[in-house]
Jmol script that loads the backbone (N, CA, C; Angstrom):
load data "model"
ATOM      1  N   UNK A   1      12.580-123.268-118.272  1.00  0.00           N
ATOM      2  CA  UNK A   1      11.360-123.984-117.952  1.00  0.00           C
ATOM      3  C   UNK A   1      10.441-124.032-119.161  1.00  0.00           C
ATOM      4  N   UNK A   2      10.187-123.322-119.751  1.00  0.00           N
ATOM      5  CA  UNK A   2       9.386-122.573-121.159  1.00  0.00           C
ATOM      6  C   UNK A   2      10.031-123.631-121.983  1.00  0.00           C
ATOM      7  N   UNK A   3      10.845-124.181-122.274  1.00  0.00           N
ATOM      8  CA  UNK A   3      11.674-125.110-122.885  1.00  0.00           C
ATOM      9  C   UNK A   3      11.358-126.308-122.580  1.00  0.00           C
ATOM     10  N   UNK A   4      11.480-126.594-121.287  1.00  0.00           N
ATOM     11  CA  UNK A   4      11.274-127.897-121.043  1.00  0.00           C
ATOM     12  C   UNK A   4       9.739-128.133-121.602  1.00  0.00           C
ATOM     13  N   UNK A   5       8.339-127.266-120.734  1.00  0.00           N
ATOM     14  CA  UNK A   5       7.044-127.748-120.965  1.00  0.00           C
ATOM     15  C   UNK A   5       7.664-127.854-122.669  1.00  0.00           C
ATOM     16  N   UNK A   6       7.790-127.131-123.647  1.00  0.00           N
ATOM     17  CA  UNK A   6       7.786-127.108-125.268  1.00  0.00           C
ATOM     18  C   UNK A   6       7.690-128.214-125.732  1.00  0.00           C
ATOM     19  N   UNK A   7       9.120-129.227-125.030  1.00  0.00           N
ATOM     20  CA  UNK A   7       9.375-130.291-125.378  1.00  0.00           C
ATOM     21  C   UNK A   7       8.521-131.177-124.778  1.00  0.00           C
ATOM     22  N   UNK A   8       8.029-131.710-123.655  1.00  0.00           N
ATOM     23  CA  UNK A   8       6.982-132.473-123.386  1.00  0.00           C
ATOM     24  C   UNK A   8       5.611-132.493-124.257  1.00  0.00           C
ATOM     25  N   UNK A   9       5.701-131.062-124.313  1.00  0.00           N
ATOM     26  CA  UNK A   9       4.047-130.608-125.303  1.00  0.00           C
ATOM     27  C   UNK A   9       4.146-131.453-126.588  1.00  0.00           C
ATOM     28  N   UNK A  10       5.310-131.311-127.389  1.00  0.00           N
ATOM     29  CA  UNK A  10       5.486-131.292-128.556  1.00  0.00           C
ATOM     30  C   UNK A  10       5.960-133.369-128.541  1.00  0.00           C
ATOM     31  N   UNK A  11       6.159-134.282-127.369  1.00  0.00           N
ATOM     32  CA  UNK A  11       6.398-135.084-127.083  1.00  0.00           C
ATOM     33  C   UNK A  11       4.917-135.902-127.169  1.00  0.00           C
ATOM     34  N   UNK A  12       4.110-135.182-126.605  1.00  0.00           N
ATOM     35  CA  UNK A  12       2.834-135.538-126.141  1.00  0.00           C
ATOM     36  C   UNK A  12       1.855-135.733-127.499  1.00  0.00           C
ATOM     37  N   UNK A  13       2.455-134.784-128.381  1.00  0.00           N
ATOM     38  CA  UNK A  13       1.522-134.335-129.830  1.00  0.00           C
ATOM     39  C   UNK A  13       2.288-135.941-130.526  1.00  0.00           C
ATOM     40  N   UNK A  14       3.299-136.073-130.492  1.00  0.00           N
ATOM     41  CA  UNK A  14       4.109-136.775-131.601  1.00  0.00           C
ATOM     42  C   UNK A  14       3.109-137.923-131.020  1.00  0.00           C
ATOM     43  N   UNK A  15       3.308-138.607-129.761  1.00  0.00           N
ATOM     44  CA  UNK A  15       2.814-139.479-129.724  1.00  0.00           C
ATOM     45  C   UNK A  15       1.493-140.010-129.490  1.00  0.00           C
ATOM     46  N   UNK A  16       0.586-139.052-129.633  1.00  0.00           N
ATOM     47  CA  UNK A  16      -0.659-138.894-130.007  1.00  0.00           C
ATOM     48  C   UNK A  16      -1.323-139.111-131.010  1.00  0.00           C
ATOM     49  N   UNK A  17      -0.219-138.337-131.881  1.00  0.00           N
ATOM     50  CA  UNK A  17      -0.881-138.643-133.403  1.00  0.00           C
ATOM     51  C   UNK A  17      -0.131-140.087-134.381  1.00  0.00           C
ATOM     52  N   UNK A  18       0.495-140.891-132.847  1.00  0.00           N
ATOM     53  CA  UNK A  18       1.240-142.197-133.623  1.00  0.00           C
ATOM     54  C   UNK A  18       0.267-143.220-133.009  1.00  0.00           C
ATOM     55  N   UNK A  19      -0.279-142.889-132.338  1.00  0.00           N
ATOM     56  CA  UNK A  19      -0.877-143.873-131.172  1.00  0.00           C
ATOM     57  C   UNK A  19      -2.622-143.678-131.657  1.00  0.00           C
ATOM     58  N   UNK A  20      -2.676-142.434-132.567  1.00  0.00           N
ATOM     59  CA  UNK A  20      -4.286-142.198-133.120  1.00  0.00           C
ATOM     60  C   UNK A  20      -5.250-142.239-131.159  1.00  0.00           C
ATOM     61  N   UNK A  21      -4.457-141.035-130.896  1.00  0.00           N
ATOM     62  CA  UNK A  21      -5.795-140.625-129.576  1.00  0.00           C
ATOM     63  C   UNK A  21      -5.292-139.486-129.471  1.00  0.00           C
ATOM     64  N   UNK A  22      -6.171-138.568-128.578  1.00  0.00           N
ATOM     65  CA  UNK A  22      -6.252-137.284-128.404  1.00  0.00           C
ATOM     66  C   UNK A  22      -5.204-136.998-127.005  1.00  0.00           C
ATOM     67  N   UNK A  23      -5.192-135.591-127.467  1.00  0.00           N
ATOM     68  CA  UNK A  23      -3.652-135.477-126.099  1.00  0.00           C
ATOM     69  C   UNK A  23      -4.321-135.463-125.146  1.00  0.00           C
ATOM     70  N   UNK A  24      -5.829-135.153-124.427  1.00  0.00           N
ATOM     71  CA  UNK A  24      -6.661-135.496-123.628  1.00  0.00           C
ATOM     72  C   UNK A  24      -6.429-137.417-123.033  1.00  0.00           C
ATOM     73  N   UNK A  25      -6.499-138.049-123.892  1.00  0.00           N
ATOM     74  CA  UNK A  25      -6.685-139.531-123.661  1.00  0.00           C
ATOM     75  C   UNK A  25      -5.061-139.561-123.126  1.00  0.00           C
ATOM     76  N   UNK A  26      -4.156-139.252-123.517  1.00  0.00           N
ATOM     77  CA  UNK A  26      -3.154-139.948-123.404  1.00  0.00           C
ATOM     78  C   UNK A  26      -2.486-138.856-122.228  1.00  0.00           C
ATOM     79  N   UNK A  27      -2.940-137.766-122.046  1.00  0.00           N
ATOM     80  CA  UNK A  27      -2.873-137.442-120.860  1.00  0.00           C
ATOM     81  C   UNK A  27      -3.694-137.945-119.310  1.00  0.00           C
ATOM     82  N   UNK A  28      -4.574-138.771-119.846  1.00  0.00           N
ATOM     83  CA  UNK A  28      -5.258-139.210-119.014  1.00  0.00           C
ATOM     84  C   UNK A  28      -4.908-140.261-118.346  1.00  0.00           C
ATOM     85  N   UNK A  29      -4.663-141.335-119.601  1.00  0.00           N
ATOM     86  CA  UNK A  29      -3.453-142.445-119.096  1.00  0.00           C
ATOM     87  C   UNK A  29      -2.657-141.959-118.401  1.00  0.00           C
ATOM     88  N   UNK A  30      -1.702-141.140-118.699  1.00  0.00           N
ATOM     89  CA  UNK A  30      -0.547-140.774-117.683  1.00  0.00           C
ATOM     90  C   UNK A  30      -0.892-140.087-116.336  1.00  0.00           C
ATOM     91  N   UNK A  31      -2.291-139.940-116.119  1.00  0.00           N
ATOM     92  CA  UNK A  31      -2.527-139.579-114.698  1.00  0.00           C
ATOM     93  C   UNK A  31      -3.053-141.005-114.073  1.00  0.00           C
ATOM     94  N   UNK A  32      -3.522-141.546-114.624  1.00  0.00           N
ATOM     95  CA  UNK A  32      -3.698-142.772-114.075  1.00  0.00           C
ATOM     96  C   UNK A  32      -2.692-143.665-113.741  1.00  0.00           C
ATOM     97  N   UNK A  33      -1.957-143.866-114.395  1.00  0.00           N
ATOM     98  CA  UNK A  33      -0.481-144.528-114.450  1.00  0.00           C
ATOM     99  C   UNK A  33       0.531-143.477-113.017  1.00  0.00           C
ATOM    100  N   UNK A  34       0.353-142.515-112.905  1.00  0.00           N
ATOM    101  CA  UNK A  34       0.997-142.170-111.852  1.00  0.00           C
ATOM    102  C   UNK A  34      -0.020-142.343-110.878  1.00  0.00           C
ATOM    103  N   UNK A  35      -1.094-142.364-110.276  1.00  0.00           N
ATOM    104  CA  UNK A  35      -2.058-142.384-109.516  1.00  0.00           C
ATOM    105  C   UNK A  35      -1.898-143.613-109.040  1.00  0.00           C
ATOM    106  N   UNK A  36      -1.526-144.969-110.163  1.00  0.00           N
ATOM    107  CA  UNK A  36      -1.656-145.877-109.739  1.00  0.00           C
ATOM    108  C   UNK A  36      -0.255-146.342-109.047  1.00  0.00           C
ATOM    109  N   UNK A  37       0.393-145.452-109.490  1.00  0.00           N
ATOM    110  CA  UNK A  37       2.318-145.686-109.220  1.00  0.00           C
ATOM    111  C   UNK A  37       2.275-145.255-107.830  1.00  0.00           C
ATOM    112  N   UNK A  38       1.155-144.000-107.259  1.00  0.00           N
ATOM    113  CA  UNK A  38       1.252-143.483-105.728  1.00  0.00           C
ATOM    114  C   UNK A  38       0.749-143.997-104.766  1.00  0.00           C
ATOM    115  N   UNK A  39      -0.587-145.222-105.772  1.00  0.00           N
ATOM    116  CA  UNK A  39      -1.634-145.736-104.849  1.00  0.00           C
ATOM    117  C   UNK A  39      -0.868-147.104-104.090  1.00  0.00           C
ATOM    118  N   UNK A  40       0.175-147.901-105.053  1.00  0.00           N
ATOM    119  CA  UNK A  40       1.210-148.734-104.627  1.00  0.00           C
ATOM    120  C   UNK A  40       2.241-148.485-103.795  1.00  0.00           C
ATOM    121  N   UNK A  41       2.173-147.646-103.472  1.00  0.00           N
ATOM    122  CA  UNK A  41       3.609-146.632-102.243  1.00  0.00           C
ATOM    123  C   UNK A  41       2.871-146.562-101.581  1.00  0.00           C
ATOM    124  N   UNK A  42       1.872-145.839-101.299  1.00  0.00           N
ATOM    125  CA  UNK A  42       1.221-145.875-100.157  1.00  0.00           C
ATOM    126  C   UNK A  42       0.721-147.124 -99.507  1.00  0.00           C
ATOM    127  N   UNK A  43       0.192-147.857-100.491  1.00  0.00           N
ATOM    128  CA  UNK A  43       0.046-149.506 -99.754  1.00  0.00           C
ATOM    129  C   UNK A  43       0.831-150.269 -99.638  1.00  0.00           C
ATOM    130  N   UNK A  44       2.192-149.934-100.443  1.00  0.00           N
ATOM    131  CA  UNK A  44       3.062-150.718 -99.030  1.00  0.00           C
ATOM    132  C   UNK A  44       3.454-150.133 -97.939  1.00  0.00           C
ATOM    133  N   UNK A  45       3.304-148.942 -97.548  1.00  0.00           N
ATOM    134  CA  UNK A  45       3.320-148.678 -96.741  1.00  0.00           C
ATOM    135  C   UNK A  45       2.125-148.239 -95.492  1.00  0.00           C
ATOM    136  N   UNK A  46       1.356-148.940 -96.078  1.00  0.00           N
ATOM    137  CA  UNK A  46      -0.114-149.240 -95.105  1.00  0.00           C
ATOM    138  C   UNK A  46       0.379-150.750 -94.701  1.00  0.00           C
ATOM    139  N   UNK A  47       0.421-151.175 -95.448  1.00  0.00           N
ATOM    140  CA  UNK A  47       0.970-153.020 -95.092  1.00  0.00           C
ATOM    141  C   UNK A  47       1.630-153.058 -94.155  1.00  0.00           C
ATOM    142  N   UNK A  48       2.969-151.984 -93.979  1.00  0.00           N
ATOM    143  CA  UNK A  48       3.963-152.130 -93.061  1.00  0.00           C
ATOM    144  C   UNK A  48       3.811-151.472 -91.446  1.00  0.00           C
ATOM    145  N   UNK A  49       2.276-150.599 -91.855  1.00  0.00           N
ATOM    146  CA  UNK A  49       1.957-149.711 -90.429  1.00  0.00           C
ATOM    147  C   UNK A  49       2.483-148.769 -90.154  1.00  0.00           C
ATOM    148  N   UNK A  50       3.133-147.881 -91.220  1.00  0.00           N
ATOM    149  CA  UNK A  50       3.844-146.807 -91.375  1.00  0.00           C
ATOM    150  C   UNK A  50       2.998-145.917 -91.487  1.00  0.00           C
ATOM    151  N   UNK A  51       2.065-145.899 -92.263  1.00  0.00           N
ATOM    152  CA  UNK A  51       0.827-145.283 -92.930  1.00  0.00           C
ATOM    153  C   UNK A  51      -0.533-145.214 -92.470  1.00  0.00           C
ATOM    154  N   UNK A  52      -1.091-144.753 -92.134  1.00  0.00           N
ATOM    155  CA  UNK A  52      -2.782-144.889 -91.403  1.00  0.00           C
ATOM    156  C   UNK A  52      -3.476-144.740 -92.661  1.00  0.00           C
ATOM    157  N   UNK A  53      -4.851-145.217 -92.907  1.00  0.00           N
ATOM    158  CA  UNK A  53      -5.856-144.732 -94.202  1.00  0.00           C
ATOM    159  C   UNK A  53      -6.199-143.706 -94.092  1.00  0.00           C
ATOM    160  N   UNK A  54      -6.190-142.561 -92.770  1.00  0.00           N
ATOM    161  CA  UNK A  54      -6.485-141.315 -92.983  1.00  0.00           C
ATOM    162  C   UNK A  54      -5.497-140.563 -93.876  1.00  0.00           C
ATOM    163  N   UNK A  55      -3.782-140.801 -93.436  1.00  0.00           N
ATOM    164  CA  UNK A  55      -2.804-140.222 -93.969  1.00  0.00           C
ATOM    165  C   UNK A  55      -2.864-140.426 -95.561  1.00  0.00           C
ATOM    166  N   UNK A  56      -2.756-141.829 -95.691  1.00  0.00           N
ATOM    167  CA  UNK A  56      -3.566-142.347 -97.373  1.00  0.00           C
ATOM    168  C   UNK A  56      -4.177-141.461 -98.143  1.00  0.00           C
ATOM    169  N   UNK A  57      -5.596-141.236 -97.564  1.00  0.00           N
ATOM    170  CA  UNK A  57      -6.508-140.843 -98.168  1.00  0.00           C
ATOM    171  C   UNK A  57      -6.211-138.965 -98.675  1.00  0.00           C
ATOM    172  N   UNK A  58      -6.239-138.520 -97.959  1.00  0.00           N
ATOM    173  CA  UNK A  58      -5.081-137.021 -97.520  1.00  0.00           C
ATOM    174  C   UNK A  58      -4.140-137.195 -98.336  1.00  0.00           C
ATOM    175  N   UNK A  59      -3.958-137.277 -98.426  1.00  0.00           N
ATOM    176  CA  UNK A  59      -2.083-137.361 -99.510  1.00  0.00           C
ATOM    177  C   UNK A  59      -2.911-137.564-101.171  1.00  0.00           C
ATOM    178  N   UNK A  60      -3.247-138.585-100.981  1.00  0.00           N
ATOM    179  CA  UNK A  60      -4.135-138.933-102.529  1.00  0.00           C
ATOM    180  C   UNK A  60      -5.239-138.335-103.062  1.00  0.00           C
ATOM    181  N   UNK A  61      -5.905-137.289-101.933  1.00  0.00           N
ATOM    182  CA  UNK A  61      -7.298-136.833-101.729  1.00  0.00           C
ATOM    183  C   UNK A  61      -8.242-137.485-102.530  1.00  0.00           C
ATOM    184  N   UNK A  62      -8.665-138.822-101.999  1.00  0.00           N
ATOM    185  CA  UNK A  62      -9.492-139.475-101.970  1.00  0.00           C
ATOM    186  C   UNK A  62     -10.707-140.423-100.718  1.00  0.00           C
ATOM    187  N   UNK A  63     -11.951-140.782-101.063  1.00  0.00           N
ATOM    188  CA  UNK A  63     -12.095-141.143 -99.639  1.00  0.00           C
ATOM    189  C   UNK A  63     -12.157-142.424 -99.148  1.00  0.00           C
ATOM    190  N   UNK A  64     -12.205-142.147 -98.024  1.00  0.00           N
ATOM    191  CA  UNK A  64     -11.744-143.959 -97.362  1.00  0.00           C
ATOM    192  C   UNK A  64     -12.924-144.751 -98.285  1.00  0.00           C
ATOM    193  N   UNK A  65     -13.660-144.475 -98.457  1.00  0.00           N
ATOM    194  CA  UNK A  65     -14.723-145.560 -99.185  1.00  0.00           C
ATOM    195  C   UNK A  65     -13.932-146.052-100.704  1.00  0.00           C
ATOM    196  N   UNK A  66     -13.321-145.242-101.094  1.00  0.00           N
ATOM    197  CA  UNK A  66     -12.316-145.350-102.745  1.00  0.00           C
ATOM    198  C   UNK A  66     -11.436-146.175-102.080  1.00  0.00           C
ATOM    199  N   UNK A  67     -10.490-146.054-101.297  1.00  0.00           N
ATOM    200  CA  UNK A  67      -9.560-146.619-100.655  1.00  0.00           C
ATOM    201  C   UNK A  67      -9.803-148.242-100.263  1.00  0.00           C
ATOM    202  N   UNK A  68     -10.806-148.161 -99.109  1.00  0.00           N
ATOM    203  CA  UNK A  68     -10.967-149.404 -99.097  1.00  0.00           C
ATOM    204  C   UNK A  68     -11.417-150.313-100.383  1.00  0.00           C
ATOM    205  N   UNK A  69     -12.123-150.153-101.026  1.00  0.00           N
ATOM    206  CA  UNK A  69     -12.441-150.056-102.533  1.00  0.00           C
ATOM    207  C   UNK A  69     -11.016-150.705-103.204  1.00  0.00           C
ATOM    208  N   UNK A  70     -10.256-150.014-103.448  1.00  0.00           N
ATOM    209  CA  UNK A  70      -9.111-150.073-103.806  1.00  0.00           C
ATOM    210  C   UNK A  70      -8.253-151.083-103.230  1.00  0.00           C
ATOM    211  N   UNK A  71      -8.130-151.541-101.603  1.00  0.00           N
ATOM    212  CA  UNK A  71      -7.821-152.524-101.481  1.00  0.00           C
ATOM    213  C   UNK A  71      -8.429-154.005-101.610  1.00  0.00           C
ATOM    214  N   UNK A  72     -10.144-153.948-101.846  1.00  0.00           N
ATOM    215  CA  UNK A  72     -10.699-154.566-102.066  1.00  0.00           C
ATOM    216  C   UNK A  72     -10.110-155.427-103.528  1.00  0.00           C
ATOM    217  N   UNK A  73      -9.998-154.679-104.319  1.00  0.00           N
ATOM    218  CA  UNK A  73      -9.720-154.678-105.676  1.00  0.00           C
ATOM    219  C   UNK A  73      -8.635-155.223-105.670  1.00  0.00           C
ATOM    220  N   UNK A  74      -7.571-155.069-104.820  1.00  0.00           N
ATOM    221  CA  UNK A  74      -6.312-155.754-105.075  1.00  0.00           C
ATOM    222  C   UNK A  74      -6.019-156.945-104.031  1.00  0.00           C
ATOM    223  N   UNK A  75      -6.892-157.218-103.306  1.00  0.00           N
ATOM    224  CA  UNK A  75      -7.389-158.309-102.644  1.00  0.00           C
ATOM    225  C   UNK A  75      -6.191-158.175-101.162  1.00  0.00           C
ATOM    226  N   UNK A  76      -6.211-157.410-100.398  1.00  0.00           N
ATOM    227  CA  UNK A  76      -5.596-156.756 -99.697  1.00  0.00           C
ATOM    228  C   UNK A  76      -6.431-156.791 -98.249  1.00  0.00           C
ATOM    229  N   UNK A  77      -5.989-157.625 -97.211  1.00  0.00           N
ATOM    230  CA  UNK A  77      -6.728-157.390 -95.911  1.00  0.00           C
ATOM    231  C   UNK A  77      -6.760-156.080 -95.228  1.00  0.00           C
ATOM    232  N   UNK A  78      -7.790-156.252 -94.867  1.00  0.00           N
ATOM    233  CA  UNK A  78      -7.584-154.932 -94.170  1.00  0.00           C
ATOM    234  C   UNK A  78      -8.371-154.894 -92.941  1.00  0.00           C
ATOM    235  N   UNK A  79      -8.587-154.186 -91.176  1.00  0.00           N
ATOM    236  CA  UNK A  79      -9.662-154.222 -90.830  1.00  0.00           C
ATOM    237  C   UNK A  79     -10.030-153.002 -90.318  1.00  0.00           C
ATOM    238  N   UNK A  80     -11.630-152.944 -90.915  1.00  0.00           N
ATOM    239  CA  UNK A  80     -12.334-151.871 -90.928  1.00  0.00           C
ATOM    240  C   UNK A  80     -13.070-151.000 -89.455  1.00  0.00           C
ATOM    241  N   UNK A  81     -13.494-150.294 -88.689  1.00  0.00           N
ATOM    242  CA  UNK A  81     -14.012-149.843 -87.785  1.00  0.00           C
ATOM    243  C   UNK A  81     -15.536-150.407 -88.279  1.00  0.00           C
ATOM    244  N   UNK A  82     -16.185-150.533 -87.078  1.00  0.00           N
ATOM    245  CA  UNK A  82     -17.724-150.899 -87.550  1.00  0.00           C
ATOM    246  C   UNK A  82     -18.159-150.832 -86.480  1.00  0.00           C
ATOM    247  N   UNK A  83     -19.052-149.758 -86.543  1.00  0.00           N
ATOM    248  CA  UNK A  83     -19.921-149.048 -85.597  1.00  0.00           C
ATOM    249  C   UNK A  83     -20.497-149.653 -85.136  1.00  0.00           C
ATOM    250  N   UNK A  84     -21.916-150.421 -85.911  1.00  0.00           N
ATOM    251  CA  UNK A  84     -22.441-150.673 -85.496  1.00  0.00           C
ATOM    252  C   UNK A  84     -22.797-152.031 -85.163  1.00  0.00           C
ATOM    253  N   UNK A  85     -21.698-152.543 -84.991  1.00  0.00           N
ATOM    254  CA  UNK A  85     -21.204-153.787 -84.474  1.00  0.00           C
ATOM    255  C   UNK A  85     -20.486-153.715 -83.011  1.00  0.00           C
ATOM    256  N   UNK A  86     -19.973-152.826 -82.840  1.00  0.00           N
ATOM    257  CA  UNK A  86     -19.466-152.179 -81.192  1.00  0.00           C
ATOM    258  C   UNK A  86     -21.290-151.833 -80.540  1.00  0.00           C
ATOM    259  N   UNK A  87     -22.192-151.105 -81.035  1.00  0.00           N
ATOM    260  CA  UNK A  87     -23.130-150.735 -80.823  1.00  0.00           C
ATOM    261  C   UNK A  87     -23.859-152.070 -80.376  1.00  0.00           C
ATOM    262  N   UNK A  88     -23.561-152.923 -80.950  1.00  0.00           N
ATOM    263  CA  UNK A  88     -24.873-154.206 -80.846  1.00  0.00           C
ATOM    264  C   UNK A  88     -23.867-154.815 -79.690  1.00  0.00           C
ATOM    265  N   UNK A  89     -22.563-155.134 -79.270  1.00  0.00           N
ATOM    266  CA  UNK A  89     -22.158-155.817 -78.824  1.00  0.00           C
ATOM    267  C   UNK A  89     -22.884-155.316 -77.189  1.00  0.00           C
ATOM    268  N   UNK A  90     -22.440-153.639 -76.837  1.00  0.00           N
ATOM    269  CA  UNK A  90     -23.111-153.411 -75.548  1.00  0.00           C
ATOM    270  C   UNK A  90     -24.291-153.111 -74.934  1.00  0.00           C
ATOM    271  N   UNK A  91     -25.276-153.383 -76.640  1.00  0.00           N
ATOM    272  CA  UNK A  91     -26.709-153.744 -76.161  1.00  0.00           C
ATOM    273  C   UNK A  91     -26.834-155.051 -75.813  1.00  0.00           C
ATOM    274  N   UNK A  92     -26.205-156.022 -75.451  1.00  0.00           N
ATOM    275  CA  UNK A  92     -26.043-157.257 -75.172  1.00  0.00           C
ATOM    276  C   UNK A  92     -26.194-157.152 -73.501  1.00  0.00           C
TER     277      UNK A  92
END
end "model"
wireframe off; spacefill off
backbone 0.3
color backbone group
């Protein structure tokens, strides 16, 4: 194991100092780049109704406000609970 991290470490440096950014930045990319690789699995499988946005959100630990957010962003229907729109309907 001690081996393996070595080589990633020493993977991470090479291409850091070819790319002129800090192993911070380019570790950062690569959390984003997987974040965004998990946030696409999970929405297709919200699409398909496999998935609830609670389960989503939980898995990704993020909150439904990011989420919806997020499908906003990728122009993705979705429909939301709204309180206070149930509220006004049976003050009617």
């Amino acid at each position: 194991m001690k081996t393996n991290l070595s080589m990633v470490k020493s993977a991470l440096e090479s291409y850091a100092s070819e790319t002129n950014l800090t192993e911070l930045q380019v570790v950062e990319k690569l959390n984003q780049y997987y974040f965004n690789k998990k946030v696409n699995k999970n929405i297709t499988l919200y699409k398909k109704g496999k998935k609830k946005v609670r389960e989503i959100t939980k898995d990704l630990k993020i909150s439904h406000r990011r989420f919806y957010a997020i499908l906003d962003a990728k122009k993705i229907a979705y429909t939301k609970y709204n309180k206070n729109k149930e509220e006004a309907d049976h003050q009617d």
